[in-house]
C-alpha positions, 0 to 999 in steps of 0.5 A: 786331356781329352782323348777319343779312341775311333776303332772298327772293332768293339771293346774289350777283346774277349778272345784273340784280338790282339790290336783291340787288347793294346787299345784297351790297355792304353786307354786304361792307362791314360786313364790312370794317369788322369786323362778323360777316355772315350771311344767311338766303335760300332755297337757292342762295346763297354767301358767301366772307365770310360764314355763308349759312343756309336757309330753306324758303320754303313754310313760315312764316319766323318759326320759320325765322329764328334768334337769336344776332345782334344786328339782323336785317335783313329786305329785305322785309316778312314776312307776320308782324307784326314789331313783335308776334310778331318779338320782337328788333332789327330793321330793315326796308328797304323796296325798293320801291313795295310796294301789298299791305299799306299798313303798314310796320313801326315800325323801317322805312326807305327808300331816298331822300327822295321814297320815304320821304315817300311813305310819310309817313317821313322816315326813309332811306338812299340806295343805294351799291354797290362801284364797284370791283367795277365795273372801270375807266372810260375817259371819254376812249373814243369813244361813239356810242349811247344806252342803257335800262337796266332791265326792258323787259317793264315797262310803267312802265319805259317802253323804248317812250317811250326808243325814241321819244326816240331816234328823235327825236333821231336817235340809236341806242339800246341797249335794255339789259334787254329783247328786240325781241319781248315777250310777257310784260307787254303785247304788243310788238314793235320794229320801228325800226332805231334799237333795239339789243337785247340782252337781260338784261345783266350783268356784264362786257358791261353794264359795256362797253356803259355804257363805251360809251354817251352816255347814259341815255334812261330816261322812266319813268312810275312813282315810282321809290323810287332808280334804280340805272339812274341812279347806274350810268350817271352812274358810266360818265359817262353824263348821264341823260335821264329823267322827274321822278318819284320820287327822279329829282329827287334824284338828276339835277339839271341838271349831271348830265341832264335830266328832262321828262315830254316826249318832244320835250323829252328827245330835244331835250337828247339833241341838244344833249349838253353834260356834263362825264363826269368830272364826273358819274362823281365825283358818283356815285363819292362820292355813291352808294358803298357806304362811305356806305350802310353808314355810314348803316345803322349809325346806324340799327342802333344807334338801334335797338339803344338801344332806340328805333324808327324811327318812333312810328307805322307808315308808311303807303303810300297806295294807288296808281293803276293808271294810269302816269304822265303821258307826252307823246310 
């Protein structure tokens, strides 16, 4: 099979991230399985293993995107109609918590359960990514922080409330994603000892600090369509402490972390730490691979390719309050 990547970012991801590193390690896996892989992104990219193709985004993309593959598979939705003007197999994969336009388009999935039935589809593929390119794990290693892992400068990642339960808790945390002063998305400055930061961490030193934390202090106040935080800190052993909201529920269940919309709450079971790290290392190394995702993709790819659709009527996004989610502190 023929298989054209269209995403607005360049690969590989060398920092942060997270949608490019699961574009990357499923194309790298269909190409082991034999499929032929290109990708079409703006200029910048690189690819040992596949064709890497431009185009200008200043102008309109659809002339832009070449014929001569069987599915083209679009990483977010372009401004043309992909059902009226596109013309030939496609998929969509819908990453985010996308508010512009309510619609999606008819042959479009998601990336876990919760996200796709928000969208009133039952249609999804969880996540998976390469742990091998993670690197070894020593689960027997002596820990002592906690860490937050994601995009601090986001209010709805809520790195205040990770910082507040670590206090509580009594414990020291590593603020993964984010610098003591902010200026960008609402004023903010950390003043606790408690709060290591580090800013925007990638490779090598993010997976040393995940090798070396007890856990994932993560409460927050949005739907989260997956949570790649989550599945990279179980890999590393690491119990998640976080809010239920979006696909949290899916992916942490009570052998795994705890969830509670409470500060109190997450920095008490902070306290009381009891998890097996083999345990959860397996469960994400099993569950959350790039093997799985990518058979999951195929399926999808050759429903398609049969002539069917995803879905008999354009999922709809209902229009999200501004407001963040409930937060007891």
């Amino acid at each position: 099979m023929r298989i054209l990547f269209v995403n607005w970012a360049t690969v590989p991801v060398f920092a942060y991230g997270g949608t490019e590193r699961v574009i990357w390690d499923l194309a790298q896996e269909l190409h082991r399985l034999g499929h032929e892989i290109a990708f079409l992104t703006p200029p910048g990219s690189s690819c040992d293993f596949g064709e890497v193709l431009t185009f200008d985004p200043e102008q309109d993309l659809l002339p832009q995107i070449p014929a001569g593959y069987d599915i083209t598979h679009f990483q977010f939705q372009p401004k043309f109609d992909l059902d009226r003007a596109f013309g030939r197999p496609y998929l969509m994969t819908e990453h985010g918590n996308y508010n512009k336009n309510p619609t999606r388009p008819l042959n479009c999935n998601f990336v876990s359960a919760d996200h796709a039935r928000r969208h009133q589809s039952d249609v999804y593929v969880l996540n998976g990514l390469n742990w091998d390119a993670y690197g070894p794990v020593d689960l027997m290693a002596p820990r002592e922080n906690f860490h937050f892992l994601g995009k601090a400068e986001w209010r709805a990642k809520n790195v205040k409330g990770a910082i507040d339960v670590a206090k509580k808790a009594g414990v020291d945390i590593d603020i993964l994603g984010g610098d003591r002063f902010n200026f960008r998305r609402g004023f903010r400055i950390t003043l606790t000892r408690r709060a290591h930061f580090h800013g925007m961490v990638g490779g090598a030193p993010k997976f040393a600090a995940l090798n070396a934390s007890r856990g994932l202090i993560f409460p927050m106040r949005w739907h989260e369509p997956f949570g790649l935080a989550v599945t990279e800190s179980l890999y590393f052993g690491c119990p998640v402490f976080s809010t239920p909201y979006g696909a949290l529920p899916e992916l942490v269940g009570s052998e795994f972390g705890y969830l509670s919309d409470s500060c109190g709450e997450l920095a008490r079971a902070v306290r009381d730490l009891r998890f097996d790290r083999k345990k959860l290392h397996d469960y994400a190394r099993e569950t959350y691979n790039s093997q799985q995702m990518a058979q999951g993709y195929l399926r999808l790819y050759e429903k398609i390719l049969g002539g069917e659709t995803l879905h008999q009527k354009p999922p709809v996004w209902p229009k999200l309050s501004k407001k963040l989610l409930p937060w007891k502190r």
